[in-house]
N, C-alpha and C positions, 0 to 999 in steps of 0.2 A: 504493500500500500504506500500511497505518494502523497506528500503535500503537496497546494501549486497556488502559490498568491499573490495574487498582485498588490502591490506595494505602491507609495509614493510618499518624497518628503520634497521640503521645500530646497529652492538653489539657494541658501545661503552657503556664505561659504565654509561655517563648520560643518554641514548636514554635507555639503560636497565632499570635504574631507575626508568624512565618514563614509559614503560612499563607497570611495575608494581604497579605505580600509575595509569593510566590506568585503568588496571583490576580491582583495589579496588572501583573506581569513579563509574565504569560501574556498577560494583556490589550494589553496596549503590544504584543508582539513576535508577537503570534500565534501561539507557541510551543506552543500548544494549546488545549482548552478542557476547562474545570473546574467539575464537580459536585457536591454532595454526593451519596454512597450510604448510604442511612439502611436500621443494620440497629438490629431490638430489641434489649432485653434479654435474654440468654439464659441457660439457665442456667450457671456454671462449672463444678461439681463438684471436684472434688482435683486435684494437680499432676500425680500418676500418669495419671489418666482421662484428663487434656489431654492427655497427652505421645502416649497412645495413639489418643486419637481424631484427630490432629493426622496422624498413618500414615495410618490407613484413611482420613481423607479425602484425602490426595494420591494416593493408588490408587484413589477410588473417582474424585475425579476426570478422572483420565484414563480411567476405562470409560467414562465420561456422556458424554467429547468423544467417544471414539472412537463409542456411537452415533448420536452426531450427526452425526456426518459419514457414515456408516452409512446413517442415515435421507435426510439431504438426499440424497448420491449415489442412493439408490434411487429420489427424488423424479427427479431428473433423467432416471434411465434410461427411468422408465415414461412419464415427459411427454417422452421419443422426444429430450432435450436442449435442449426447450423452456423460453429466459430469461422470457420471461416470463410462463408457467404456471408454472414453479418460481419465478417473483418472488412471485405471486397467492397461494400455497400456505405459503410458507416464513416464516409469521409468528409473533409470542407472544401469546396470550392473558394479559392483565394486567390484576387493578387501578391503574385512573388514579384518582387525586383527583378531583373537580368543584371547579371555579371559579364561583362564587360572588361579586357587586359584589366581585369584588377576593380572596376569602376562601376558604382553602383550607377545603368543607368534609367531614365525619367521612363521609358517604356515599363510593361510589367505584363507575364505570361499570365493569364487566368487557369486553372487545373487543380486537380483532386489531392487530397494531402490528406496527411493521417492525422489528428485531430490535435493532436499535441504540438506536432507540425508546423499547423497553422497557428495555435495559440503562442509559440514562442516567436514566431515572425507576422505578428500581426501588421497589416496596413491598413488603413482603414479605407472603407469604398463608400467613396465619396459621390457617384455615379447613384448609389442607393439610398445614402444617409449625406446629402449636401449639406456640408458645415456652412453653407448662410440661413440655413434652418435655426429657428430657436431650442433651447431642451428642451422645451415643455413639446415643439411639431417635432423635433428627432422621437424624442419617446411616443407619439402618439402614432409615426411613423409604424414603428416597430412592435407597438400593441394589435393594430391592425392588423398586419403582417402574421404575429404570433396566435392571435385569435382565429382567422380563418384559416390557417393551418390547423390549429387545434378541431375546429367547427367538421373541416373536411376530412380530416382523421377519422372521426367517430364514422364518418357518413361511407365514406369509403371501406372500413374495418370493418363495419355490418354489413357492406353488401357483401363481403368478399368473402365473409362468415358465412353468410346466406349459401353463398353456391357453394362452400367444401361440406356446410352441411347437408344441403342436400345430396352433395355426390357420395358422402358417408351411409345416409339412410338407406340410401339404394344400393352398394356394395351391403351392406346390413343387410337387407331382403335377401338381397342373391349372394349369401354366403352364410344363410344361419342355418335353422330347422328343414326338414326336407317341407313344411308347411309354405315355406318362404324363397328358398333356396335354389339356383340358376339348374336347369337340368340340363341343357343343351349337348353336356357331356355323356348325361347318362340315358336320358332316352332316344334312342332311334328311332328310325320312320317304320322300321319294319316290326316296333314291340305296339306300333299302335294298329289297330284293327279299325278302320273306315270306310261303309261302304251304303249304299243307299238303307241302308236297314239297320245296319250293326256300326257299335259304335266300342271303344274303349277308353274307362275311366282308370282314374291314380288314386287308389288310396295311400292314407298315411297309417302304417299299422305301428305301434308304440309296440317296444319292446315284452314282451312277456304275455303277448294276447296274435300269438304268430297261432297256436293250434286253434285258438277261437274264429282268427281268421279263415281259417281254414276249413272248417267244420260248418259252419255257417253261411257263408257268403251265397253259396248257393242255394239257402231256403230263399233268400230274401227275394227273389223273383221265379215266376217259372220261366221267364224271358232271359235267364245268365245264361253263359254257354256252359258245360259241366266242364271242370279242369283246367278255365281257360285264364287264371291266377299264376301270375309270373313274380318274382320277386326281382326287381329294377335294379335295388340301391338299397344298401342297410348303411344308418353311421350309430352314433352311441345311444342315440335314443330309439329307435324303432328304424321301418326299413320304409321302401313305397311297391307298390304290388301293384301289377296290373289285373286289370279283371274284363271282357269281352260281354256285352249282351246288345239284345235288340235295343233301339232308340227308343222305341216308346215304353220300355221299362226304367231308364234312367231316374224321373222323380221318385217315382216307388224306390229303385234301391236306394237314392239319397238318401230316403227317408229314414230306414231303416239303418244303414249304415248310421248315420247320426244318432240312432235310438240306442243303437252300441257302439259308441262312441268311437268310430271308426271316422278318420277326414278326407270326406273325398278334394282333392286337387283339382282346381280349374287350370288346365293344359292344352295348350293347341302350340304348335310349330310356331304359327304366327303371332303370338301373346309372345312367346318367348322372344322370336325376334326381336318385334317391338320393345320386351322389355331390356336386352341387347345393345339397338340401338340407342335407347334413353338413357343407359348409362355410359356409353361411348360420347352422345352429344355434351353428356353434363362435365363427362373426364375432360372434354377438349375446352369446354368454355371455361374452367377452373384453371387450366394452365392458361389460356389466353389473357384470364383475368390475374393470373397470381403473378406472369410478366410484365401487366400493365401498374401492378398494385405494386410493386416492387422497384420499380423504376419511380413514379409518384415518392416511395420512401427514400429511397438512396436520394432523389432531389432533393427531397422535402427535409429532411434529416439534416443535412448540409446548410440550406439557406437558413433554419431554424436556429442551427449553433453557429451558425454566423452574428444572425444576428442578435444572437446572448452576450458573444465576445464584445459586437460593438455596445450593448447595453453594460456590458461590465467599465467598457472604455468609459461608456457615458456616466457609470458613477464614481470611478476614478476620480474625473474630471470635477464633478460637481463636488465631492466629497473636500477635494484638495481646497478648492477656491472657498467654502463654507471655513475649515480648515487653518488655512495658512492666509487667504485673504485677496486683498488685489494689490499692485500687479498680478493679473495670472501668472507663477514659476515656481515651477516643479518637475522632478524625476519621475517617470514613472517605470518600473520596475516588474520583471517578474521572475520569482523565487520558485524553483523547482527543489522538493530533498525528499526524505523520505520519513516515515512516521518516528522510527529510531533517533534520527537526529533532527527533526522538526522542536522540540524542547528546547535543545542546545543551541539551535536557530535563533530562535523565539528572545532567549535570553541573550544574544550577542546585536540582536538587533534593538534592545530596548535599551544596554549598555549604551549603541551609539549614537541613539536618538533622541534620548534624556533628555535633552537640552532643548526638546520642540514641545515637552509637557509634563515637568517634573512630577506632577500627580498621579501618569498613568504607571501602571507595570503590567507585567507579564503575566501575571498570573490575574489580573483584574477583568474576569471574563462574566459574561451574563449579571454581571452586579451593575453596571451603570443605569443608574433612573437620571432622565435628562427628560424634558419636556419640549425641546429642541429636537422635531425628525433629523434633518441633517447634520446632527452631531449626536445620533445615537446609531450603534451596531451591535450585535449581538459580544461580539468579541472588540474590547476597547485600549488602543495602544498610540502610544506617544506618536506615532504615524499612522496617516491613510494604509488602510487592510483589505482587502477582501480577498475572502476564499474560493478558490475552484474546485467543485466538486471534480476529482480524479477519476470517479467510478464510471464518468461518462467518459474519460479522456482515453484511459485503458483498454477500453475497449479496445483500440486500433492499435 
């Protein structure tokens, strides 16, 4: 299991300092590794607008995870809990830079990246989320965005339910009880008797009533043929019998047969067919839908943790300027380690940061009461904090 945080403090010049001791500590001790996350310019607006865009986005971010997790989980169900179709599936569409003799340059290839990938080389797509937008239109941007992804998830995960469960029901029938069950294999054309007069039914005889069958069948009409009982197909429960008589004995023997709980089987070539084809139509429209519904996630999956990443960017940003104030300037940072030395972390980063809120510490988590949204978090420390959840990161 991984940590993964994003971080920021202010450009003063002891928090720079620190920084750069930081990076040399991480480097010696393997305590983690460390990024910059480069977000724009964005706009601020007033103290009020922060305080309140500063809410909606901690609500909205936890919509965005949860349908992320949403999404991937359904990723998994349809690919049957296939690791590596959902590894194949579960990635970001991002601009990368191009490198260049050495030189980062202003072009940038768009393509699939494994999710961690993209969170440590974040750029921000400005094509989607234009920074002359204010935060309060960026995040309403991205609730929209997040919402009818979410809306069309449900809508498309129940149709798609609909048809594997029906193609289930129907492999069900033609694969249970011989009550139910495909005969195609075991009756032939020549165990059936058809002819302007004579006809031949299926019973279903249950195990342990094979001599009652036998003993009786032919009282039950004077129209049966005598001996004309074949035994088809037996499996653990009983077996199916054919039995030969006149067509207009038919209801009289149902009858009877029912009165001793014998089942007769409605059968014909062409039922069967029929029932043949319907399960052929239903296998073929299941796959056509589960490529359709599967492509829909792998896209979907992607723009969705896109745009979480730039929501995180976005409270980064807000958090820092609530924070540390205006001028806008600050680092923003992100911290990869693992849960072992995530502690050790913790404490070498409040060591260097002290100096931006002598009040907080390390271990001051879920206790802060503030009546201030933009200056409360669940976990509260001398620097701008948030966590990424990993569980979704890992996956790829």
């Amino acid at each position: 299991m991984t940590d993964l945080w994003l971080i920021s403090v202010p450009l003063d010049k002891t928090s720079l300092t620190n920084v750069e001791k930081l990076k040399r500590t991480i480097a010696k001790t393997n305590l983690a590794s460390c990024c910059k996350f480069s977000i724009p310019d964005l706009k601020v607006g007033i103290l009020d607008s922060l305080l309140s865009v500063s809410d909606d986005l901690s609500k909205l971010d936890t919509l965005t995870e949860s349908v992320i997790k949403k999404t991937h989980q359904c990723m998994k169900e349809v690919m049957e809990q296939s690791g590596d179709k959902v590894l194949e599936n579960a990635l970001a569409n991002g601009d990368v830079p191009l490198l260049v003799s050495g030189e980062v340059m202003t072009c940038c290839v768009c393509f699939s990246v494994d999710l961690m990938s993209y969170m440590t080389k974040f750029q921000w797509d400005k094509a989607k989320y234009p920074t002359a937008l204010s935060l309060s239109s960026l995040a309403d941007v991205i609730n929209k965005e997040v919402s009818q992804m979410e809306t069309e998830l449900k809508s498309r995960a129940a149709a798609y339910s609909n048809v594997k469960t029906s193609l289930q029901s129907l492999e069900r029938k033609l694969d249970q009880t011989l009550q139910t069950r495909c005969l195609s294999d075991v009756v032939r054309k020549e165990d059936l008797v058809t002819s302007e007069y004579l006809t031949t039914l299926l019973v279903v005889v249950v195990r342990g009533s094979y001599l009652q069958w036998e003993r009786t069948y032919e009282s039950w009409s004077e129209f049966v043929v005598p001996r004309s009982s074949r035994k088809l197909c037996e499996d653990g429960e009983g077996a199916m019998f054919s039995v030969t008589l006149f067509k207009r004995a038919v209801c009289e023997f149902k009858a009877k047969a029912q009165e001793s709980k014998f089942t007769v089987r409605e059968y014909s070539f062409d039922l069967e067919a029929k029932k043949q084809q319907e399960m052929k139509q239903c296998s073929v429209h299941k796959k056509e839908q589960y490529g359709i519904f599967v492509r829909w996630l792998k896209v979907n999956f992607s723009e969705v943790f896109v745009a979480w990443i730039h929501l995180k960017a976005l409270r980064v940003f807000v958090e820092s300027v609530l924070r540390y104030g205006l001028p806008v300037n600050y680092q923003a940072l992100v911290l990869h380690t693992d849960k072992k030395r995530s502690k050790r972390l913790r404490e070498e980063l409040a060591s260097l940061f002290i100096h931006l809120d002598p009040t907080a510490t390390s271990s001051k988590t879920d206790q802060v009461s503030c009546d201030i949204p933009g200056l409360c978090q669940h976990e509260y420390f001398s620097y701008v904090c948030f966590h990424i959840n990993t569980n979704l990161l890992e996956i790829s």
